[in-house]
Predicted model as a PDB file, atoms N, CA, C, CB and O in Angstrom, pLDDT in the B-factor column:
MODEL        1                                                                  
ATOM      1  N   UNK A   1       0.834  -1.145   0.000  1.00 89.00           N  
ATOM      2  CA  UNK A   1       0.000   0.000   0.000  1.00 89.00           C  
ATOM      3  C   UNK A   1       0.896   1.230   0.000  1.00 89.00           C  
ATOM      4  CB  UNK A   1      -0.958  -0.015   1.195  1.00 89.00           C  
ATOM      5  O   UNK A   1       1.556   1.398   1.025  1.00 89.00           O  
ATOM      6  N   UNK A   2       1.025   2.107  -0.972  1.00 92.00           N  
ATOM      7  CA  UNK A   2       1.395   3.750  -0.849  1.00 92.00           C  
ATOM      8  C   UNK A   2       0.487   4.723  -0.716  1.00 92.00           C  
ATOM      9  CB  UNK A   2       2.039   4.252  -1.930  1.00 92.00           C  
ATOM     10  O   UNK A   2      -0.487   4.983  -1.423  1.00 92.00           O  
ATOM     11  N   UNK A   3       0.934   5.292   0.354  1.00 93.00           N  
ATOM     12  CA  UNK A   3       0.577   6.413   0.861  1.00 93.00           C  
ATOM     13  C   UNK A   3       1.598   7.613  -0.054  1.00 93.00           C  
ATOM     14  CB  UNK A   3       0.774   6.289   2.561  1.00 93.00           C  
ATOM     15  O   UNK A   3       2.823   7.505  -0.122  1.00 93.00           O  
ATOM     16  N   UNK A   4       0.774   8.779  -0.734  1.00 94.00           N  
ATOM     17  CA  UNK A   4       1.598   9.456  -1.174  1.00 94.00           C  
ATOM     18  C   UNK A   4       1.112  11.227  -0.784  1.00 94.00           C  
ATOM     19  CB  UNK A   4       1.721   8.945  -2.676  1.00 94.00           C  
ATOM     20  O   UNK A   4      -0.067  11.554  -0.651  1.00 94.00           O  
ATOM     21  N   UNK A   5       2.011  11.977  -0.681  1.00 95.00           N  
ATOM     22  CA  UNK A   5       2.275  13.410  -0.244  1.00 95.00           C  
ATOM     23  C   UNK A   5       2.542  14.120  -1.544  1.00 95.00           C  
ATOM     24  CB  UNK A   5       3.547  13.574   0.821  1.00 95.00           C  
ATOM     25  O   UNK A   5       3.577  13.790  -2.122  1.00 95.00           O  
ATOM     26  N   UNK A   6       1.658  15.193  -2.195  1.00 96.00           N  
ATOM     27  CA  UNK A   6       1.716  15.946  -3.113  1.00 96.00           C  
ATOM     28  C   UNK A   6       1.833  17.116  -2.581  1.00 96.00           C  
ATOM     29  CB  UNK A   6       0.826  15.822  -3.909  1.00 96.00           C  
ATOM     30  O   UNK A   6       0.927  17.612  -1.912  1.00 96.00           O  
ATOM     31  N   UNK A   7       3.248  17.851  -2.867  1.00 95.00           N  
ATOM     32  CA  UNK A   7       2.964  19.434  -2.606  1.00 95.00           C  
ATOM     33  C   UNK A   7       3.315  20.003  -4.186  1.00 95.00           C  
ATOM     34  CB  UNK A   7       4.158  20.234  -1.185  1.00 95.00           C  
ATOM     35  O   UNK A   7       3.798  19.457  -5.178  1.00 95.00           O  
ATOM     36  N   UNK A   8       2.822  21.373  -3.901  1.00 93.00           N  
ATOM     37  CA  UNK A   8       3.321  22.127  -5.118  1.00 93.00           C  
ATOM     38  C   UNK A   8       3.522  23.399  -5.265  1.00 93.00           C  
ATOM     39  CB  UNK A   8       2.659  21.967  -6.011  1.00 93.00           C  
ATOM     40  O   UNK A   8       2.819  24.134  -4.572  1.00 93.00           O  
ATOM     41  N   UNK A   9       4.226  23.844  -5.919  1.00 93.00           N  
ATOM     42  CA  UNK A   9       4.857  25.380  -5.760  1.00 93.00           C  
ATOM     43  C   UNK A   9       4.381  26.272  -7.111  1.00 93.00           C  
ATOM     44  CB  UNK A   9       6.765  25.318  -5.695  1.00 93.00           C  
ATOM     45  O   UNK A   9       3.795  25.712  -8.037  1.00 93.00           O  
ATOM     46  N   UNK A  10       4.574  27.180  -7.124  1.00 92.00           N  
ATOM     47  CA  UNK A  10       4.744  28.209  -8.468  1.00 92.00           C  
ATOM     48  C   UNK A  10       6.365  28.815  -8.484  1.00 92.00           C  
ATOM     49  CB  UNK A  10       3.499  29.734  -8.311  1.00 92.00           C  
ATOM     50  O   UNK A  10       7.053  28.961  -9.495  1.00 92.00           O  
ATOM     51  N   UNK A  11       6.542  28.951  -7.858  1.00 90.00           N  
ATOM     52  CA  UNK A  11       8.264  29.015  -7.851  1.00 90.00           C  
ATOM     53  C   UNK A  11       8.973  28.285  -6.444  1.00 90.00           C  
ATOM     54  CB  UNK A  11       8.803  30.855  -7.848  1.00 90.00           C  
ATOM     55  O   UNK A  11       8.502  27.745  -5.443  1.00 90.00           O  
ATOM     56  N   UNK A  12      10.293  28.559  -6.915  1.00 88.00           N  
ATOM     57  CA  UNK A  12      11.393  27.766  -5.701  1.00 88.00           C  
ATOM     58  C   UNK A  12      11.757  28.923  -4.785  1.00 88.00           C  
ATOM     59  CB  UNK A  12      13.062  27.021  -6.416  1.00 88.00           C  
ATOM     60  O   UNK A  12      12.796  28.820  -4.132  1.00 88.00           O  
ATOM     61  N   UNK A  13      11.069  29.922  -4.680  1.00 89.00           N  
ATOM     62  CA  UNK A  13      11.492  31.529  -3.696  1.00 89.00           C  
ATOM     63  C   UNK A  13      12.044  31.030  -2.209  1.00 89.00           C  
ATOM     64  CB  UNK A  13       9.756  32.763  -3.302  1.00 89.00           C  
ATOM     65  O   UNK A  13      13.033  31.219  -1.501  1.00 89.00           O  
ATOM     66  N   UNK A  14      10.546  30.123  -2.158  1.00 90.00           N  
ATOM     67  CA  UNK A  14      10.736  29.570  -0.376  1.00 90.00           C  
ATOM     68  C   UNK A  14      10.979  28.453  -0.587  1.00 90.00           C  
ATOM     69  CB  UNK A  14       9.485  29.584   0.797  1.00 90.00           C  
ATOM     70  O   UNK A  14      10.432  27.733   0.248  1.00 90.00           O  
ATOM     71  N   UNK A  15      11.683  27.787  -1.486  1.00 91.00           N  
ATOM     72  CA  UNK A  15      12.327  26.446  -1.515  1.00 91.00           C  
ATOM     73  C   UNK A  15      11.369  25.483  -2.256  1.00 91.00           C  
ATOM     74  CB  UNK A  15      12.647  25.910  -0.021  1.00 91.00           C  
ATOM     75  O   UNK A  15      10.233  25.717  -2.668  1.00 91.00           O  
ATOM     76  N   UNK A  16      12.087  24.360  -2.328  1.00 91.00           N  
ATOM     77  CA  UNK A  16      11.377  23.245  -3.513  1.00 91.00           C  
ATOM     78  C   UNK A  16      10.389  22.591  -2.783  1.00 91.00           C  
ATOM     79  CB  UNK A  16      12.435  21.980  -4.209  1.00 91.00           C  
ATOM     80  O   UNK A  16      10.512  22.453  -1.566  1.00 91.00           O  
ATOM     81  N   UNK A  17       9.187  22.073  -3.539  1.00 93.00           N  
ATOM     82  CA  UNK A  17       7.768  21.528  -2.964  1.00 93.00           C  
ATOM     83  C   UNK A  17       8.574  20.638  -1.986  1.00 93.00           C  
ATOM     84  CB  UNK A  17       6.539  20.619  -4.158  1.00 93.00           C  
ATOM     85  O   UNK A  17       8.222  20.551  -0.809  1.00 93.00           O  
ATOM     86  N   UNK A  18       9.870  19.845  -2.562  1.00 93.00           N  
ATOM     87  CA  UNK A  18      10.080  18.333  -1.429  1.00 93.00           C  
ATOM     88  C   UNK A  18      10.772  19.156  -0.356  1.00 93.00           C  
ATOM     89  CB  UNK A  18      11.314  16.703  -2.075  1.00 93.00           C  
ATOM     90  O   UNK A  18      10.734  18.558   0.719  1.00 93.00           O  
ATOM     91  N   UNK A  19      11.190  19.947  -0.311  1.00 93.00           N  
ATOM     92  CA  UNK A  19      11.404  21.078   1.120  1.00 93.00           C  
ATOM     93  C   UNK A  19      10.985  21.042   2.322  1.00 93.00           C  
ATOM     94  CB  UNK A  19      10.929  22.239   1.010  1.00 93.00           C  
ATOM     95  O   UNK A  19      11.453  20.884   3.450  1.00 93.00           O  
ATOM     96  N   UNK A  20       9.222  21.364   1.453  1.00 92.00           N  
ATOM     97  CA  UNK A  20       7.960  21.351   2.419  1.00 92.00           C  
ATOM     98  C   UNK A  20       7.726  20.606   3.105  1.00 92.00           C  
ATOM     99  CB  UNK A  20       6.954  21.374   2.051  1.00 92.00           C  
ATOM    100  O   UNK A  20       6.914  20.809   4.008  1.00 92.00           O  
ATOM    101  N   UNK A  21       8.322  19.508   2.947  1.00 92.00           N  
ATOM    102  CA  UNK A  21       8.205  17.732   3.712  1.00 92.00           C  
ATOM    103  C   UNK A  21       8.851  18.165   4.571  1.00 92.00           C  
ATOM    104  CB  UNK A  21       8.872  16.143   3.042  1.00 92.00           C  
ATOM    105  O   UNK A  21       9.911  18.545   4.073  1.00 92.00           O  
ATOM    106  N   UNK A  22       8.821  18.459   6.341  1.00 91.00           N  
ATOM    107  CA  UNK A  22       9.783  19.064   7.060  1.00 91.00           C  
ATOM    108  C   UNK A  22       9.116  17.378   7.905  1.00 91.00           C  
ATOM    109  CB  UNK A  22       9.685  21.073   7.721  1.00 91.00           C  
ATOM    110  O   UNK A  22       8.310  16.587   7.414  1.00 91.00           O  
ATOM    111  N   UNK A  23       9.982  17.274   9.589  1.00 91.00           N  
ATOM    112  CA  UNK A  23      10.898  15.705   9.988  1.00 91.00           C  
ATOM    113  C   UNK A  23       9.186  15.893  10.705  1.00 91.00           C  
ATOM    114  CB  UNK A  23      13.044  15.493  11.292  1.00 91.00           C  
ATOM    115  O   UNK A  23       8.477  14.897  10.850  1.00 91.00           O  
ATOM    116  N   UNK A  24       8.781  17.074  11.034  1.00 93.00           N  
ATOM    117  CA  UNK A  24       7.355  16.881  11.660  1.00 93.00           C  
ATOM    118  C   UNK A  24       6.194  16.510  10.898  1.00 93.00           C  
ATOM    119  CB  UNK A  24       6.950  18.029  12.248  1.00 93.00           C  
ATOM    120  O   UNK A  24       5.482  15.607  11.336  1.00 93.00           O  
ATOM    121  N   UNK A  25       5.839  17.215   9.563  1.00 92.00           N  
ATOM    122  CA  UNK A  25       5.373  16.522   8.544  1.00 92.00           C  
ATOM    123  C   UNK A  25       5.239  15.135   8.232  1.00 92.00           C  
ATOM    124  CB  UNK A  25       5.878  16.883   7.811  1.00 92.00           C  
ATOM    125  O   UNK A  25       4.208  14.464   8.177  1.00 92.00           O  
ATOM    126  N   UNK A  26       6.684  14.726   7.993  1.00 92.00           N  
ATOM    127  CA  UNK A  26       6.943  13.208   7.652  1.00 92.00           C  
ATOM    128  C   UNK A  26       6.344  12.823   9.076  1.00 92.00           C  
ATOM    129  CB  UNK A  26       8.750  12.650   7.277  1.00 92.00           C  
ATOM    130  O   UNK A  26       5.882  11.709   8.831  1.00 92.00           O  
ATOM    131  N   UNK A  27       6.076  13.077  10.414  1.00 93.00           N  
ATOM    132  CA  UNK A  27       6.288  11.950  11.086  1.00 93.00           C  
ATOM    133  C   UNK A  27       4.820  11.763  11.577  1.00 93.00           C  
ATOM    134  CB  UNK A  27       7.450  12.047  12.190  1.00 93.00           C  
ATOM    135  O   UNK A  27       4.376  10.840  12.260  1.00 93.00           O  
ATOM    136  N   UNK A  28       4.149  12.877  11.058  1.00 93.00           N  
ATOM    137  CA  UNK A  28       2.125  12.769  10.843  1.00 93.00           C  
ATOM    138  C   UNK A  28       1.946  11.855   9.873  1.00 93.00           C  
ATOM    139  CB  UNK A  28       1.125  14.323  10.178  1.00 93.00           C  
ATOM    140  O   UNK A  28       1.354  10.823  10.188  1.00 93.00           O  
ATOM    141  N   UNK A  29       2.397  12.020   8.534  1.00 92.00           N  
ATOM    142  CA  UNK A  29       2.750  11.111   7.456  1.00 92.00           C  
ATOM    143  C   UNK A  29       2.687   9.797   8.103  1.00 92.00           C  
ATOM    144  CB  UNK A  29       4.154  11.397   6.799  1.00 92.00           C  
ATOM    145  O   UNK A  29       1.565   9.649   8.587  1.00 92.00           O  
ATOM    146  N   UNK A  30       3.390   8.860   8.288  1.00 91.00           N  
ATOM    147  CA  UNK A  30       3.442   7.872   9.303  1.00 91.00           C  
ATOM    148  C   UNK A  30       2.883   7.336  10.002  1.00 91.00           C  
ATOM    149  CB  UNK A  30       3.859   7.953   9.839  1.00 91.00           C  
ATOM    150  O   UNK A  30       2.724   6.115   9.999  1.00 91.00           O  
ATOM    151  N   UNK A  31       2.387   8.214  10.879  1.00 93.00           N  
ATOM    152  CA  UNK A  31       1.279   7.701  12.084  1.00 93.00           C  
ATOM    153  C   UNK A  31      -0.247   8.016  11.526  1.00 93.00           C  
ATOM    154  CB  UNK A  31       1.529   8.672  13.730  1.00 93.00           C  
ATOM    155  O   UNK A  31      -1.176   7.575  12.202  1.00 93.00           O  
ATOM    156  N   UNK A  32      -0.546   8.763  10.317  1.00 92.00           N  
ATOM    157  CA  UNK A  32      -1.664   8.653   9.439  1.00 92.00           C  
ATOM    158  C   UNK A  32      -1.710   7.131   8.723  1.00 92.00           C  
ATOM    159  CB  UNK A  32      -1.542   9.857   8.338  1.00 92.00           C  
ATOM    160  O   UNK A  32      -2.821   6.622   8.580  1.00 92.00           O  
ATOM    161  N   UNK A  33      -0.401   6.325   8.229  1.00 90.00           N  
ATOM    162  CA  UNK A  33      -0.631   5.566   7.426  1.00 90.00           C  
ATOM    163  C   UNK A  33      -0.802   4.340   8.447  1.00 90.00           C  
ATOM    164  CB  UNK A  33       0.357   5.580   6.330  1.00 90.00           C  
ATOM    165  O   UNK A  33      -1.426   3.385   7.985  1.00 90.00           O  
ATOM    166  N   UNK A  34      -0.462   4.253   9.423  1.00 90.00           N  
ATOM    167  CA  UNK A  34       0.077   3.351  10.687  1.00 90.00           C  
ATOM    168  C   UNK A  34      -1.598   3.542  11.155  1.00 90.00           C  
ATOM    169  CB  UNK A  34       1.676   4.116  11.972  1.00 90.00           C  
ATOM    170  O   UNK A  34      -2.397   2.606  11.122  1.00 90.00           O  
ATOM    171  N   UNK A  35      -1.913   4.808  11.551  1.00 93.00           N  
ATOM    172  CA  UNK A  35      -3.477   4.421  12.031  1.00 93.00           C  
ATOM    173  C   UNK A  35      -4.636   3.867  11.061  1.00 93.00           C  
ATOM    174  CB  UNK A  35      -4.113   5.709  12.583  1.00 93.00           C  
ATOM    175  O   UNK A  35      -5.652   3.287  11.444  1.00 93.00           O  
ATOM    176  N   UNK A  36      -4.224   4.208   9.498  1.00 92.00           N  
ATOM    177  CA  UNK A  36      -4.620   3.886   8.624  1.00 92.00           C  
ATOM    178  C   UNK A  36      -5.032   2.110   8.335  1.00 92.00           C  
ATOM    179  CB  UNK A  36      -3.771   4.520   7.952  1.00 92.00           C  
ATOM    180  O   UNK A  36      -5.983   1.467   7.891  1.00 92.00           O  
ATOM    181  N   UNK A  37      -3.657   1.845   8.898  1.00 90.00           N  
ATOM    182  CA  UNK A  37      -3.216   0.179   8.140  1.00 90.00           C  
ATOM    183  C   UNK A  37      -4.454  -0.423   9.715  1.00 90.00           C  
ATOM    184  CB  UNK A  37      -0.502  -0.583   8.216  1.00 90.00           C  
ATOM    185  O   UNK A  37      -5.158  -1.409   9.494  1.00 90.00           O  
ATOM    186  N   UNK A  38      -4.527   0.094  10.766  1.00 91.00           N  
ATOM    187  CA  UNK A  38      -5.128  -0.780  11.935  1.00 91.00           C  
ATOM    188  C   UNK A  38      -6.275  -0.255  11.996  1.00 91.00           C  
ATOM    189  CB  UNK A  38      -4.461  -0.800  13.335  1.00 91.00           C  
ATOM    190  O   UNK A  38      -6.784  -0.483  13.094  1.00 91.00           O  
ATOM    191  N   UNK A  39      -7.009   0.427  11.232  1.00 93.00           N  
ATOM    192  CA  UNK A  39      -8.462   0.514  10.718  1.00 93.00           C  
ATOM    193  C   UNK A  39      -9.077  -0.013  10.051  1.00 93.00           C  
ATOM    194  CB  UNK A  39      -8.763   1.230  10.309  1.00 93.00           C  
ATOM    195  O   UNK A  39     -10.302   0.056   9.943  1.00 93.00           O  
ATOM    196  N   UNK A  40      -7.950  -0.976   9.168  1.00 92.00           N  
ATOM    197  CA  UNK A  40      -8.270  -1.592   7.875  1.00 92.00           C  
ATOM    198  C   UNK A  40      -7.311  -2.760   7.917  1.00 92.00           C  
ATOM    199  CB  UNK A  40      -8.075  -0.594   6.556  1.00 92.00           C  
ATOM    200  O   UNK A  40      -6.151  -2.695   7.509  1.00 92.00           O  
ATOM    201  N   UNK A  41      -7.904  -3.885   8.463  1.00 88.00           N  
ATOM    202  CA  UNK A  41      -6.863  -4.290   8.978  1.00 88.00           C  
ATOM    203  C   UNK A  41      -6.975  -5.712   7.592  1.00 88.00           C  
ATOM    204  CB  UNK A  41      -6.965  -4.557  10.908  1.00 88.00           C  
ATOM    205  O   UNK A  41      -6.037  -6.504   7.504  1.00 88.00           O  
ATOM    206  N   UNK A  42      -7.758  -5.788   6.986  1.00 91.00           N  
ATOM    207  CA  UNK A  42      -8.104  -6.634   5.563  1.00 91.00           C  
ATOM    208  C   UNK A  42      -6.817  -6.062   4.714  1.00 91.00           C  
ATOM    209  CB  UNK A  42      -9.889  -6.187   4.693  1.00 91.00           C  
ATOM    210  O   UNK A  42      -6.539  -6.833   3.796  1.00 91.00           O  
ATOM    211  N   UNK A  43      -6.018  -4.988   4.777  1.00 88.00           N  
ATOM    212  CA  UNK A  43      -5.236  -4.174   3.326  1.00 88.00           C  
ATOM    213  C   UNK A  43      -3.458  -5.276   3.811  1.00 88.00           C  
ATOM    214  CB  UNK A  43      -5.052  -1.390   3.585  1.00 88.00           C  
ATOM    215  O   UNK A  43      -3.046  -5.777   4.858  1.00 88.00           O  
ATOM    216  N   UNK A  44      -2.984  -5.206   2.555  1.00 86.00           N  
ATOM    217  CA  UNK A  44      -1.539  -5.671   2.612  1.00 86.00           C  
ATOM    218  C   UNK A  44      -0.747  -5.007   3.726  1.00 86.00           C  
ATOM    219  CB  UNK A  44      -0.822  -5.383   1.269  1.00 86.00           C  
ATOM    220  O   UNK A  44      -1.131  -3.866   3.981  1.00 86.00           O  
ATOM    221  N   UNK A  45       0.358  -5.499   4.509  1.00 84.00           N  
ATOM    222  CA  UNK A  45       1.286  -5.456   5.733  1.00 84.00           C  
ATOM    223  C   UNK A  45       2.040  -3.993   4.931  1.00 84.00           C  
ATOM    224  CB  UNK A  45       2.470  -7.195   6.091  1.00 84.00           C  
ATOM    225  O   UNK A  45       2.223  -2.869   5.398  1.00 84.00           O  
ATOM    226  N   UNK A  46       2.297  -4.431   3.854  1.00 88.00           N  
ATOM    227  CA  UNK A  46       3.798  -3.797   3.151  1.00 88.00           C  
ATOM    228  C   UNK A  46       2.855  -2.487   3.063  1.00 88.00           C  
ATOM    229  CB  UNK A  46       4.657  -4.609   1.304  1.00 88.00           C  
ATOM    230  O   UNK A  46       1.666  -2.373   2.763  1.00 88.00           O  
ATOM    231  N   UNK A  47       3.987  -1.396   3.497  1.00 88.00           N  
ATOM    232  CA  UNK A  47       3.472  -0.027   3.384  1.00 88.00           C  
ATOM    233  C   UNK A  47       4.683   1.084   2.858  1.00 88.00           C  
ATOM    234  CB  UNK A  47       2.871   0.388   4.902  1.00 88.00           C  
ATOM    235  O   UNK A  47       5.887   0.857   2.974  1.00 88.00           O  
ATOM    236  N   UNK A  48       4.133   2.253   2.294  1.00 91.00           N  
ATOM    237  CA  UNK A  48       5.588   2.999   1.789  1.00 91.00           C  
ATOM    238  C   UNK A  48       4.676   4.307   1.743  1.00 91.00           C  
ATOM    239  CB  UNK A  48       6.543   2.408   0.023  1.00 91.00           C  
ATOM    240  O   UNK A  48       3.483   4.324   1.441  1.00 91.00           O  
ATOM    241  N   UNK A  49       5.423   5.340   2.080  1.00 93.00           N  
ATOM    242  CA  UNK A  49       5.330   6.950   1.773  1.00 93.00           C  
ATOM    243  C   UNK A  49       5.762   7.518   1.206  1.00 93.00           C  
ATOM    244  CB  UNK A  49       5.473   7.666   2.341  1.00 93.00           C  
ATOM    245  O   UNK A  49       6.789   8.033   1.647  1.00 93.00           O  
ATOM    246  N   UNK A  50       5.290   7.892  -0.309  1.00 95.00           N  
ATOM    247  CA  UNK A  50       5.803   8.358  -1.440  1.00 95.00           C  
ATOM    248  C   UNK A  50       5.518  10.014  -1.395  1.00 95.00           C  
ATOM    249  CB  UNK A  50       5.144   7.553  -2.679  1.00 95.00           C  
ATOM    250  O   UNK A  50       4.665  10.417  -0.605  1.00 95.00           O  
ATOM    251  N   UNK A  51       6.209  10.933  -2.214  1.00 96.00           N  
ATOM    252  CA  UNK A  51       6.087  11.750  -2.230  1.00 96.00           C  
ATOM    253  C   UNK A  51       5.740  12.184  -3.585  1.00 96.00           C  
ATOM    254  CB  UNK A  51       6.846  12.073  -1.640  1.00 96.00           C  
ATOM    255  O   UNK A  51       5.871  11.254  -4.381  1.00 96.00           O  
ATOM    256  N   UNK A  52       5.325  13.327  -4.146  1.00 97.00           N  
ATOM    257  CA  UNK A  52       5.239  14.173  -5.627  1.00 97.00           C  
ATOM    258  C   UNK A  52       5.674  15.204  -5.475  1.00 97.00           C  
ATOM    259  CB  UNK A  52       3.989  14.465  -6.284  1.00 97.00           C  
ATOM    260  O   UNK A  52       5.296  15.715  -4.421  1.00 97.00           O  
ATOM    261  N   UNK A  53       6.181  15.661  -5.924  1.00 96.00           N  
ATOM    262  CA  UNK A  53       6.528  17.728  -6.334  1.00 96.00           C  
ATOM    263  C   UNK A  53       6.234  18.008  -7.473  1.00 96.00           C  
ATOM    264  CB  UNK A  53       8.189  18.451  -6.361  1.00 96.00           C  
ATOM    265  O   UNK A  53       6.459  17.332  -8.477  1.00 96.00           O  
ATOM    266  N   UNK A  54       5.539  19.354  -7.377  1.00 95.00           N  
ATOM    267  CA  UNK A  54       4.967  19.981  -8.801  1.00 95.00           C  
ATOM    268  C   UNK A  54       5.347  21.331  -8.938  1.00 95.00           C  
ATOM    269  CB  UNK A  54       3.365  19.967  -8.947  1.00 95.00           C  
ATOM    270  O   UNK A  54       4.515  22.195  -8.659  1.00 95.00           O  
ATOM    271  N   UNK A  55       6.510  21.659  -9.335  1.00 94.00           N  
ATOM    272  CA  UNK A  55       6.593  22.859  -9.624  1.00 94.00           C  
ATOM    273  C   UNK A  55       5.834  23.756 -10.880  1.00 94.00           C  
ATOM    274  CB  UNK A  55       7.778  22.868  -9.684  1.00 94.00           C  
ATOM    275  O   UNK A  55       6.528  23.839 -11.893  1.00 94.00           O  
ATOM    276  N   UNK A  56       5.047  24.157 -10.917  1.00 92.00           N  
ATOM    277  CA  UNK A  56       4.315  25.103 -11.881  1.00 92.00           C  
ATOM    278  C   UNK A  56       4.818  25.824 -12.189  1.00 92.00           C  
ATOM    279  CB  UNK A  56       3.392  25.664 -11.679  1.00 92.00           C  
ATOM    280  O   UNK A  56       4.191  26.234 -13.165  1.00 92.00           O  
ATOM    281  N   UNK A  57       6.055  26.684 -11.996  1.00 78.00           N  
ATOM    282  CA  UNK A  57       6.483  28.209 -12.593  1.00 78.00           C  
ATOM    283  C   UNK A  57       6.532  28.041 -14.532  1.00 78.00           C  
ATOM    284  CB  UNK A  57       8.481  28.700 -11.797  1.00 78.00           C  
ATOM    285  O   UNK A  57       6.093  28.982 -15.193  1.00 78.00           O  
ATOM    286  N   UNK A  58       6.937  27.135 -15.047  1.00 73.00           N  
ATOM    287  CA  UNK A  58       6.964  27.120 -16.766  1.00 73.00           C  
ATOM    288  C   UNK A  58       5.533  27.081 -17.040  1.00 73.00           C  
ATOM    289  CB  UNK A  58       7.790  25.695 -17.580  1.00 73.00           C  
ATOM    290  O   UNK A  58       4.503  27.057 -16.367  1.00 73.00           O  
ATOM    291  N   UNK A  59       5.955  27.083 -18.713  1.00 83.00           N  
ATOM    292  CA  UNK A  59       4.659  26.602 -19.125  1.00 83.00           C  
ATOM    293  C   UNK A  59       4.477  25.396 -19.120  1.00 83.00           C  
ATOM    294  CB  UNK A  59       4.312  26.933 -20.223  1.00 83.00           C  
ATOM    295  O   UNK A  59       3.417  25.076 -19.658  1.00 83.00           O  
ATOM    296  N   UNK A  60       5.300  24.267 -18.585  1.00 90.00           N  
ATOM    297  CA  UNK A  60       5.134  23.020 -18.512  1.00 90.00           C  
ATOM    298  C   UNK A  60       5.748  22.363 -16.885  1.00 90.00           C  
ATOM    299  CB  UNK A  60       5.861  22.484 -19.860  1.00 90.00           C  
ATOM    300  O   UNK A  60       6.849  22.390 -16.335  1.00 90.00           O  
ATOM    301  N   UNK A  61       4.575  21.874 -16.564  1.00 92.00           N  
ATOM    302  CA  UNK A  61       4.655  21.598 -14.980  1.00 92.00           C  
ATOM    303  C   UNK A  61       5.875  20.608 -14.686  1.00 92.00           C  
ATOM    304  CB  UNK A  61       3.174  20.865 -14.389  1.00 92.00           C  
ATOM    305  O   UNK A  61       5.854  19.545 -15.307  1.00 92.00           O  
ATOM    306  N   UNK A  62       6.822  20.816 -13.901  1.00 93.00           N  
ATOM    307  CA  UNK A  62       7.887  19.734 -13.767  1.00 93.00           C  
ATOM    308  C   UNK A  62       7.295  19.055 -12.464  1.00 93.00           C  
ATOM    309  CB  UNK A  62       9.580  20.341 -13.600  1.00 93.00           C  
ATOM    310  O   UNK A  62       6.773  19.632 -11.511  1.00 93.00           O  
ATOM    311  N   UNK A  63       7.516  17.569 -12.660  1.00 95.00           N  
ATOM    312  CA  UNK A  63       7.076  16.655 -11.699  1.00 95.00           C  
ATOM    313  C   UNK A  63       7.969  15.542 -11.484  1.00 95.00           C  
ATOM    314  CB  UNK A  63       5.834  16.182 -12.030  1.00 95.00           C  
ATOM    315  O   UNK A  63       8.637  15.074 -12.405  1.00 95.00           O  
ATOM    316  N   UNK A  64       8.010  15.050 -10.163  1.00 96.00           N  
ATOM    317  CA  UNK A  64       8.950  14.529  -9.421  1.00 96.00           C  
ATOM    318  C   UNK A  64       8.394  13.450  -8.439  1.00 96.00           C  
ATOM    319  CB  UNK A  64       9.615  15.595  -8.772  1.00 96.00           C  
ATOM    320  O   UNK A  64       7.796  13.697  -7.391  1.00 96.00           O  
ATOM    321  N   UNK A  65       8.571  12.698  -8.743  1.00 97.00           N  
ATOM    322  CA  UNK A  65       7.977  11.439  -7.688  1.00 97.00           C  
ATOM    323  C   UNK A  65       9.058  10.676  -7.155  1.00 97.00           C  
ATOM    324  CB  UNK A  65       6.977  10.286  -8.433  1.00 97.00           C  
ATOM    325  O   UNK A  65       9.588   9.741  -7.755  1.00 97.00           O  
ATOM    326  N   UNK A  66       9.468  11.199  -5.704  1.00 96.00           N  
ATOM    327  CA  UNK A  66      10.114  10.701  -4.836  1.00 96.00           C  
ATOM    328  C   UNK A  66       9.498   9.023  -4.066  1.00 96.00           C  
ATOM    329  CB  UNK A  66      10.189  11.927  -3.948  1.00 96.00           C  
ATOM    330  O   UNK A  66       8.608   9.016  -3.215  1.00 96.00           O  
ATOM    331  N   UNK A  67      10.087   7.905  -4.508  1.00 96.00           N  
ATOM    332  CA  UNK A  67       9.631   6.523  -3.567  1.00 96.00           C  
ATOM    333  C   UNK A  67      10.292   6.622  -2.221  1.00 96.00           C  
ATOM    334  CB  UNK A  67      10.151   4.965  -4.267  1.00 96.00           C  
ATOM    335  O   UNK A  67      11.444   7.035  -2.094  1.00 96.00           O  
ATOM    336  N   UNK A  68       9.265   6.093  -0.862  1.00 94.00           N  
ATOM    337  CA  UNK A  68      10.029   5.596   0.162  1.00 94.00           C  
ATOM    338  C   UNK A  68      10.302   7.066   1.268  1.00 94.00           C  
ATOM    339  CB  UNK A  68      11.512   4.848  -0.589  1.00 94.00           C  
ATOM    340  O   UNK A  68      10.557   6.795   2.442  1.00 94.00           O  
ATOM    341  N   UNK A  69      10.254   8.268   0.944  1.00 91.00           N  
ATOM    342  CA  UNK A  69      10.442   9.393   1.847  1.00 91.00           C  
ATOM    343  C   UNK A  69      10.472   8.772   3.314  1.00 91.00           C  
ATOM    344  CB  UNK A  69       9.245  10.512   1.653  1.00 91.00           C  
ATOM    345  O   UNK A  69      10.792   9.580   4.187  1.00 91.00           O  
ATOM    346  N   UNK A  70      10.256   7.769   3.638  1.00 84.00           N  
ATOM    347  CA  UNK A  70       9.721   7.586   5.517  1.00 84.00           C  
ATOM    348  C   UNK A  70      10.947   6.603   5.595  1.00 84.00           C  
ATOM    349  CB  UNK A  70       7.687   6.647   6.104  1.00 84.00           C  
ATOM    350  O   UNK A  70      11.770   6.785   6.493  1.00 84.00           O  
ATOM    351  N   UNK A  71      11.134   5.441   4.588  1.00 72.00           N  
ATOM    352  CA  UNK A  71      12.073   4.742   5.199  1.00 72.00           C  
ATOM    353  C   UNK A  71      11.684   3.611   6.033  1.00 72.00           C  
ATOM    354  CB  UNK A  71      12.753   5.551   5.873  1.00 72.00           C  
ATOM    355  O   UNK A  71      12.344   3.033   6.897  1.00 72.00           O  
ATOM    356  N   UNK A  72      10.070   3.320   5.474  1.00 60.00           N  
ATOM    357  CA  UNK A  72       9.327   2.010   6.354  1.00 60.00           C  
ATOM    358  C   UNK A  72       9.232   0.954   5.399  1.00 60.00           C  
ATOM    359  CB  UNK A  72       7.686   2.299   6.985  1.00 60.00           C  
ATOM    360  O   UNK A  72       8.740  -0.128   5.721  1.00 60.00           O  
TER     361      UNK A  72                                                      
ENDMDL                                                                          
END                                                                             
């Protein structure tokens, strides 16, 4: 099961969307997917926290799909 985190920017001023992922973020991340998996306790063991970044500033959106951000 992936759990995935989309942020997105219009520019990099205040830093890149995967930036935004700060150690407190990631660690709601986690205990969302963790309370997730024992609500539902029918879904697969194997779990992962993926990320996306979307920078918008072009005329063509750059996108970035980070696997694994948590490290579970």
């Amino acid at each position: 099961m992936i759990f995935v985190e989309v942020k997105s920017r219009t520019s990099n001023k205040f830093g890149t969307p995967l930036e935004q992922i700060t150690y407190w973020k990631l660690k709601s991340l986690v205990k969302a997917a963790e309370h997730y998996k024992i609500s539902h306790s029918n879904l697969p063991n194997a779990m992962r926290n993926d990320a996306i970044s979307i920078l918008m500033g072009s005329s063509k959106p750059e996108i970035e799909h980070v696997q694994n951000i948590s490290g579970f």
